[in-house]
PAFI-504151 format. One line per field, with one value per residue (C-alpha): x, y, z. Coordinates in pm, whole numbers. Layout:
BEGIN
px <- X ...
py <- Y ...
pz <- Z ...
***
This chain:
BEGIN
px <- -2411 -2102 -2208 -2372 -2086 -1936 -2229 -2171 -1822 -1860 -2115 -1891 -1711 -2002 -2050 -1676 -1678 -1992 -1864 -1535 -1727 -1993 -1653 -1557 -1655 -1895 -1789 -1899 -2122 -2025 -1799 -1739 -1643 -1358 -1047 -839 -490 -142 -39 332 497 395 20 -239 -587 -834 -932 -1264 -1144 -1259 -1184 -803 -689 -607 -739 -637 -519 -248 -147 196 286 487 773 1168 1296 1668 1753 1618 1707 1641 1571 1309 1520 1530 1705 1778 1840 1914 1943 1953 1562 1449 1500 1329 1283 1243 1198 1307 966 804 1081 851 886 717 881 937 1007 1064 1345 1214 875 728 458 280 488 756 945 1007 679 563 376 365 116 124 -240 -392 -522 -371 -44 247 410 614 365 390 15 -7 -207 -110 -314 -97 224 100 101 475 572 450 551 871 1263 1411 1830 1920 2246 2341 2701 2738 3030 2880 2492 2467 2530 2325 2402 2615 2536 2254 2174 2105 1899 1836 1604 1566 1388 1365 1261 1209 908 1077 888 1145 1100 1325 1324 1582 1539 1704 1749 1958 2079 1900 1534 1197 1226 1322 1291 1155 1289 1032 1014 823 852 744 987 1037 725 751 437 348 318 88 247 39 128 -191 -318 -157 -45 -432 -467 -43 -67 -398 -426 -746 -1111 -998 -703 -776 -851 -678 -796 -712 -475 -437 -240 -227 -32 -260 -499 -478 -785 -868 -1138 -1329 -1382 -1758 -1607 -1346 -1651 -1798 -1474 -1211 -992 -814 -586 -364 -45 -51 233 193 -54 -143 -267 -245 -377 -346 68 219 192 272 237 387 618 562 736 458 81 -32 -361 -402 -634 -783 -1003 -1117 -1021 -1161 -995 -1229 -1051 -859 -1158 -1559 -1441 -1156 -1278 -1290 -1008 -1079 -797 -735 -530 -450 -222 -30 -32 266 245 589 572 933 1050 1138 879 943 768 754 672 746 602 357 657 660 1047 1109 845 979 1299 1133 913 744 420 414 342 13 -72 -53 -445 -413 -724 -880 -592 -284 -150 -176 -47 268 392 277 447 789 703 690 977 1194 1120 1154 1488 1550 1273 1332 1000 699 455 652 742 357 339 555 435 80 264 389 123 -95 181 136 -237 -240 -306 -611 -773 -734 -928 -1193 -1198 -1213 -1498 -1656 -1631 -1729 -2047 -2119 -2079 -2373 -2597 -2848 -2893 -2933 -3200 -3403 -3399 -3528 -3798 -3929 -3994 -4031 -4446 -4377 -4356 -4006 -4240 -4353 -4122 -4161 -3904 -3644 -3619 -3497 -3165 -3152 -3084 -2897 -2646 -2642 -2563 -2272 -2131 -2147 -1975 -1728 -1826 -1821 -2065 -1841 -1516 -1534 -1656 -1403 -1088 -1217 -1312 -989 -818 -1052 -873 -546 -742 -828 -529 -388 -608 -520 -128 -147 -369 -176 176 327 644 396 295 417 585 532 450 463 374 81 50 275 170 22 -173 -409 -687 -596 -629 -771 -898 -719 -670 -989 -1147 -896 -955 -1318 -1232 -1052 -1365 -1589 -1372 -1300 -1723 -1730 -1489 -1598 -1804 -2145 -2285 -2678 -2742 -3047 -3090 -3155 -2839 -2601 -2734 -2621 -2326 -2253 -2317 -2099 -1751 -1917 -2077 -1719 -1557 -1773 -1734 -1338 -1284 -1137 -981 -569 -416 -204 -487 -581 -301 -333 -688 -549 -323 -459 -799 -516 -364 -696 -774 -470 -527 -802 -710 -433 -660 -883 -643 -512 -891 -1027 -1370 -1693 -1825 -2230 -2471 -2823 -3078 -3334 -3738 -3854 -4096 -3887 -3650 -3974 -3983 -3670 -3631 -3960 -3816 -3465 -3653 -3871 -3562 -3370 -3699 -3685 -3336 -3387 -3451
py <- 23 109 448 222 24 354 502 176 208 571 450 160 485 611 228 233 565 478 149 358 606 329 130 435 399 633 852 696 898 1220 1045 1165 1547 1467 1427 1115 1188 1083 883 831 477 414 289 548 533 487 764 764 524 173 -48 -156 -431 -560 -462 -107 44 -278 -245 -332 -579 -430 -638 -527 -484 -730 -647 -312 35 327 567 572 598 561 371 487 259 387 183 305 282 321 552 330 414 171 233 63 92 -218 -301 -177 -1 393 487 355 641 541 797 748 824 1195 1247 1602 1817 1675 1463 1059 935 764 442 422 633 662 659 635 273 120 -113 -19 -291 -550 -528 -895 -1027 -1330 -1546 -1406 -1066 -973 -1019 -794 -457 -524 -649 -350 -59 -225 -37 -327 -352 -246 -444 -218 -370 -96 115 405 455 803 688 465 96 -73 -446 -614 -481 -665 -515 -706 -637 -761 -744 -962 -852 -1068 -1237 -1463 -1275 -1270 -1137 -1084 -957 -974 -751 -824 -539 -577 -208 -279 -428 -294 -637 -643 -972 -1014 -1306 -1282 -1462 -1450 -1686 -1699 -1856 -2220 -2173 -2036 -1832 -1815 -1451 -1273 -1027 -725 -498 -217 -22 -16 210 364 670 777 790 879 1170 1109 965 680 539 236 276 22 -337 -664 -822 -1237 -1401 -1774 -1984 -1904 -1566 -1267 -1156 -818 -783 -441 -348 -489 -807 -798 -782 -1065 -1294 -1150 -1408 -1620 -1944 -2132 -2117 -1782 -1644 -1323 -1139 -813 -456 -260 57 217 218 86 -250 -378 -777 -1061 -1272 -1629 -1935 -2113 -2151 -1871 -1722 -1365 -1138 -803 -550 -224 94 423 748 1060 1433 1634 1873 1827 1910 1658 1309 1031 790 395 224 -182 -361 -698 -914 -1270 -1574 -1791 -2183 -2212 -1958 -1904 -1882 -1595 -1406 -1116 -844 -633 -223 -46 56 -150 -121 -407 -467 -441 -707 -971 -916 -1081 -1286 -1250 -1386 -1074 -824 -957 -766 -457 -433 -450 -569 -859 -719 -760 -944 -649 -421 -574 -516 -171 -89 -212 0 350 235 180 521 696 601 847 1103 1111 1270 1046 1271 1315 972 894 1154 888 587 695 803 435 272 457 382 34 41 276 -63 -174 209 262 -21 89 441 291 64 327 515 217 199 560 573 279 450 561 234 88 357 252 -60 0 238 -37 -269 9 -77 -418 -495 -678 -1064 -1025 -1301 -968 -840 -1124 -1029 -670 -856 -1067 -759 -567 -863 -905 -520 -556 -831 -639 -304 -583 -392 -600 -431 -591 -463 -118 -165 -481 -264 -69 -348 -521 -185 -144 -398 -174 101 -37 -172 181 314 31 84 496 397 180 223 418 576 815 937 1269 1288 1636 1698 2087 2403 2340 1985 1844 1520 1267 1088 1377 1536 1861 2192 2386 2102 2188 1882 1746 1999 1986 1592 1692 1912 1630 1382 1668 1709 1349 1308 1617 1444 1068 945 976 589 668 668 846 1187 1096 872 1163 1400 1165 1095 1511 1553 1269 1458 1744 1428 1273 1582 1638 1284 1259 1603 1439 1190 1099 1401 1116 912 1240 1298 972 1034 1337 1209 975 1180 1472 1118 1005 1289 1294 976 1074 1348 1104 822 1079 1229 887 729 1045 1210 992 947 889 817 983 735 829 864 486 567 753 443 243 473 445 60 72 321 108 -156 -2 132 -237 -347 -106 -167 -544 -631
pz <- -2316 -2225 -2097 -1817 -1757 -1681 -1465 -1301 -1207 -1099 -891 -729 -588 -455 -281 -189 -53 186 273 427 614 748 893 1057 1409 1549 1856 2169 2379 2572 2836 3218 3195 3419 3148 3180 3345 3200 3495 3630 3575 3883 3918 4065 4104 3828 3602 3433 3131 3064 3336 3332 3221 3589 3925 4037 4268 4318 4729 4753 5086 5330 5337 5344 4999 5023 4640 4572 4501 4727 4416 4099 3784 3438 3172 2839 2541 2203 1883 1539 1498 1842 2132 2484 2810 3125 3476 3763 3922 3840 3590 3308 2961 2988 2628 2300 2038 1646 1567 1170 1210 1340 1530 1385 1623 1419 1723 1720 1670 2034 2114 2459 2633 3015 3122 3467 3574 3296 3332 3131 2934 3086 3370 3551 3659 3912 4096 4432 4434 4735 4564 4233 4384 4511 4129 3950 4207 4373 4259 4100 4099 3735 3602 3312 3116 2894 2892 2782 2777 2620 2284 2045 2096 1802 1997 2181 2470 2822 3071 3392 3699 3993 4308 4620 4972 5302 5235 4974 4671 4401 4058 3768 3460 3162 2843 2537 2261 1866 1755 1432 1515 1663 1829 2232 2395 2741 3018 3362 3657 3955 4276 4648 4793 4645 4482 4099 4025 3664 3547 3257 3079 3065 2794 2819 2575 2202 1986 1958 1684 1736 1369 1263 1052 811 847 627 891 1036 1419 1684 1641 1809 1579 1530 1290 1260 966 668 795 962 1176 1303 1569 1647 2037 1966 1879 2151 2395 2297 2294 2491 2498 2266 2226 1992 1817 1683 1447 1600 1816 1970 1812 1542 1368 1025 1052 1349 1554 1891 1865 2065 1872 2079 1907 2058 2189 2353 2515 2483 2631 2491 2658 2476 2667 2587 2690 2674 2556 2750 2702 2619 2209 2244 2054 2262 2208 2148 2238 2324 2604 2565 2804 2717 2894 2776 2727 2890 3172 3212 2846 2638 2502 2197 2101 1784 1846 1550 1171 938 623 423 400 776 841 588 736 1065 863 565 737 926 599 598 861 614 536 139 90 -147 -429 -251 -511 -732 -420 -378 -693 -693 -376 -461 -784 -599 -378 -695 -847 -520 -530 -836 -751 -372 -328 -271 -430 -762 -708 -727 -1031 -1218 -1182 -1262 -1607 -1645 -1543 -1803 -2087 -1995 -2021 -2345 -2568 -2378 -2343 -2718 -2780 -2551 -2711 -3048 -2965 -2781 -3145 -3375 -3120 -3170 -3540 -3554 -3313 -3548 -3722 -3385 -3262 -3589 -3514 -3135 -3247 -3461 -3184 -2922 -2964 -2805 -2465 -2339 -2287 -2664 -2871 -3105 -2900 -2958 -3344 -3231 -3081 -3385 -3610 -3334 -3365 -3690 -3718 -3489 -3698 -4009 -3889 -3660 -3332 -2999 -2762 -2478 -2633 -2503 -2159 -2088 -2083 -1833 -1591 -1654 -1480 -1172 -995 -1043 -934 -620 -564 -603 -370 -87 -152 -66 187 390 246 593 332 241 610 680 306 153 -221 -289 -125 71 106 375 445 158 422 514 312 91 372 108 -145 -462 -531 -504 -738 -992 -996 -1004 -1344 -1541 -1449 -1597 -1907 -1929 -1962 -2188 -2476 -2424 -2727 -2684 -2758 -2738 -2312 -2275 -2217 -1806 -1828 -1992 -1720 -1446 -1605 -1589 -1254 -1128 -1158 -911 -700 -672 -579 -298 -194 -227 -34 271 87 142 -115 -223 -374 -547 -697 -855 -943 -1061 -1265 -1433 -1523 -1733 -1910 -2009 -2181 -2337 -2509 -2598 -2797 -2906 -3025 -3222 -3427 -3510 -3575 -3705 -3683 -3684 -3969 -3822 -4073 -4021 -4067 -4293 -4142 -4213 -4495 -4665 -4678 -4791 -5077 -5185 -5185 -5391 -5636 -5667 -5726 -6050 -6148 -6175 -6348 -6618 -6668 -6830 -7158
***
């Protein structure tokens, strides 16, 4: 029995496994050979990508700029965590570098992506289609208060833009940025002359694959998060509802580790449009991205934004709604825990694959009680096998309907209640750890401390799949010598072949998988086996009793029998 138990969680990988490379979105097809173009700030015609998220090319009305600047320029904002970028050309954000997180050519990992007929963010949209083109290409006045702007800023930060020419189209805009947040605030208005004009902001597309490194990543997704759920929507579902309303907590997109969601303090209506970006080059992947835009309840209050990484302790610190949009699955209970686990020993290991070393040693230590009993039970079951294939091949003749049948469970019970083994007993322990398993394998999934984190020698980033797969085949290895030592508890002979080929199965399957999972997997297979060898030498060798051929036995109860008759007086 419990051999099937086991065949059954191996195969629950093989289910998991397929269920991740079914989510995986399939490459579009081959897309215009004509490459998409990184665009300037300012806006240019369409490229061959998805249509924009507003009309393009905007025309901009000829009027005479009153508050302007003759030049294009740049302002640079530096806080501890973030190096930005605006321009004066349309008063919009072109860069937004995390100095904490690298990108794989090792620089401050970016999440702002100039691309042609796309608006950057902090693009204004309004009802006057004459008045947009001015908005987004006009050079706005920049009031700049600090003192010194080549150095990181040690207080918050006031930008303000402004643009008016002769027509009466005014606009302003007024960003707000802390030295110590991902978080910059965003004040816009737009008026013809007396007359306010309501303006959508337009952020473009988000954050996209920045970060993606394995198969397993979680592409860009429409993000919404209300009071009590967070929902995800994939560009198939964004074309079929495109817009939503309501009082969202937060709002916007987000892929495996970063996000770049509006922070509204009140109803909203945001709207998303899937963008794709073909390769620079025919072998180039095509890129699914998603644009979204916000239209505020109160069109001339403040509106935040947070651009930065999925880590658990710098979203509580906003709110601790917001670290549910870290995808931990159905076991985040379990995840939590876990996380704040590897966090704690990092802080004496200071290496996150060492780090992950350890706590697979502790968690094992913790679960050493409920293993033993499973390898003991998995022994007691083995040491009755015999007894109970007797008993099967004396019913074997009947077929599973005949109430024949029902007197072969009868004696198998009564056989485990004499020897005191629990058919359930050895197979429980196991199932009471595959929610820690999975929960493991959601926390180095998601957990964005471990992107870009080396281990040793060859493996320089936890997040991507072993270059030359050492890791998967010595996981492979401690599978197959895990099967080799586990008691065998009577699975027939086409069960114990499956159950051999499995370990190679697995390591085929878990070749591309995150090297920090493996080590894990890893890990914990060399533990097993440990215990193993541990619980033997405490419980000793089986002692299996060979059951003797069934006449043989008649004999014998006939013979005891004459023998305790002669034996009276």
């Amino acid at each position: 029995m419990e051999r099937r138990v086991l065949l059954a969680i191996l195969l629950s990988f093989v289910v998991l496994y397929a269920y991740q490379a079914l989510v995986v979105k399939p490459k579009p097809a081959d897309a215009p050979s004509t490459p998409a173009q990184v665009a300037a700030p300012a806006a240019t015609a369409p490229g061959p990508a998805a249509p924009a998220a507003s009309p393009s090319p905007e025309i901009a009305r000829q009027s005479k700029p009153v508050v302007s600047e003759s030049a294009e320029r740049d302002v640079r904002v530096e806080t501890r965590d973030v190096i930005a970028v605006f321009t004066n050309r349309g008063a919009r954000l072109k860069s937004w570098r995390l100095k904490h997180y690298r990108d794989q050519k090792k620089q401050p990992q970016e999440l702002i992506e100039p691309i042609a007929g796309q608006p950057l963010p902090f693009s204004l949209r309004t009802s006057d289609e004459t008045a947009n083109g001015t908005i987004n290409t006009a050079l706005y006045s920049v009031v700049d208060r600090r003192s010194d702007t080549t150095k990181p800023i040690a207080s918050p930060v006031d930008l303000e833009f402004e643009y008016r020419d002769a027509d009466g189209l005014a606009v302003s805009k007024k960003f707000h940025i802390e030295p110590s947040s991902y978080v910059v605030k965003v004040h816009a208005t737009v008026a013809n002359g007396s007359t306010p004009l309501p303006a959508t902001v337009q952020w473009g597309p988000a954050v996209g694959d920045a970060a993606e490194v394995s198969t397993y990543a979680q592409k860009a997704e429409a993000l919404l998060a209300t009071a009590d759920k967070v929902q995800r929507l994939a560009a198939k579902d964004i074309a079929k509802q495109p817009v939503h309303e309501g009082p969202f907590r937060y709002a916007g997109v987000d892929d495996n580790y970063f996000m770049t969601v509006a922070l509204p303090g009140a109803p909203l209506k945001i709207t998303y449009q899937p963008v794709t970006i073909p390769g620079a080059t025919p072998k180039d992947p095509v890129r699914e991205l998603v644009a979204y835009s916000i239209d505020r309840s109160q069109p001339n209050g403040d509106l935040a934004f947070f651009v930065g990484p999925k880590d658990f302790d710098v979203l509580a610190a906003i709110d601790p709604a917001m670290t549910k949009a870290i995808n931990f699955g159905m076991f985040s209970v379990i995840v939590v825990p876990l996380l704040r686990s590897l966090k704690w020993v990092h802080t004496y290991i200071g290496n996150w694959g060492w780090s992950i070393v350890v706590l697979t040693v502790i968690i094992n230590i913790i679960l050493f009680p409920l293993q033993h009993k499973s390898i003991v039970s998995m022994r007691k079951m083995q040491e009755i096998q015999p007894q109970v294939k007797a008993i099967q091949d004396r019913y074997a003749k009947f077929k599973a309907t005949d109430p024949e049948k029902q007197k072969m469970n009868q004696e198998l019970m009564t056989l485990y209640r004499e020897r005191g083994v629990n058919p359930a007993s050895g197979c429980v322990p196991m199932l009471l750890t595959m929610p820690l398993l999975l929960a493991m394998w959601a926390m180095l999934q998601t957990s964005i401390e471990l992107r870009g984190a080396p281990f040793i020698g060859w493996i320089h980033d936890l997040t991507a799949h072993d270059p030359y797969y050492v890791t998967p085949i010595l996981m492979g290895a401690t599978q197959f010598w895990q099967q080799k030592i586990t008691p065998a508890t009577g699975a027939d002979p086409a069960q114990q072949k499956m159950m051999m080929i499995m370990p190679g199965i697995m390591t085929v399957m878990f070749l591309w998988l995150p090297t920090g999972a493996l080590i894990y997997y890893t890990v914990s297979g060399v533990l097993r086996i440990a215990q193993q060898y541990v619980t033997n030498s405490i419980i000793g060798p089986p002692t299996v009793k060979s059951m003797r051929p069934a006449a043989e036995r008649r004999l014998k109860r006939a013979l005891g029998k004459t023998d305790a008759a002669r034996s009276k007086p």
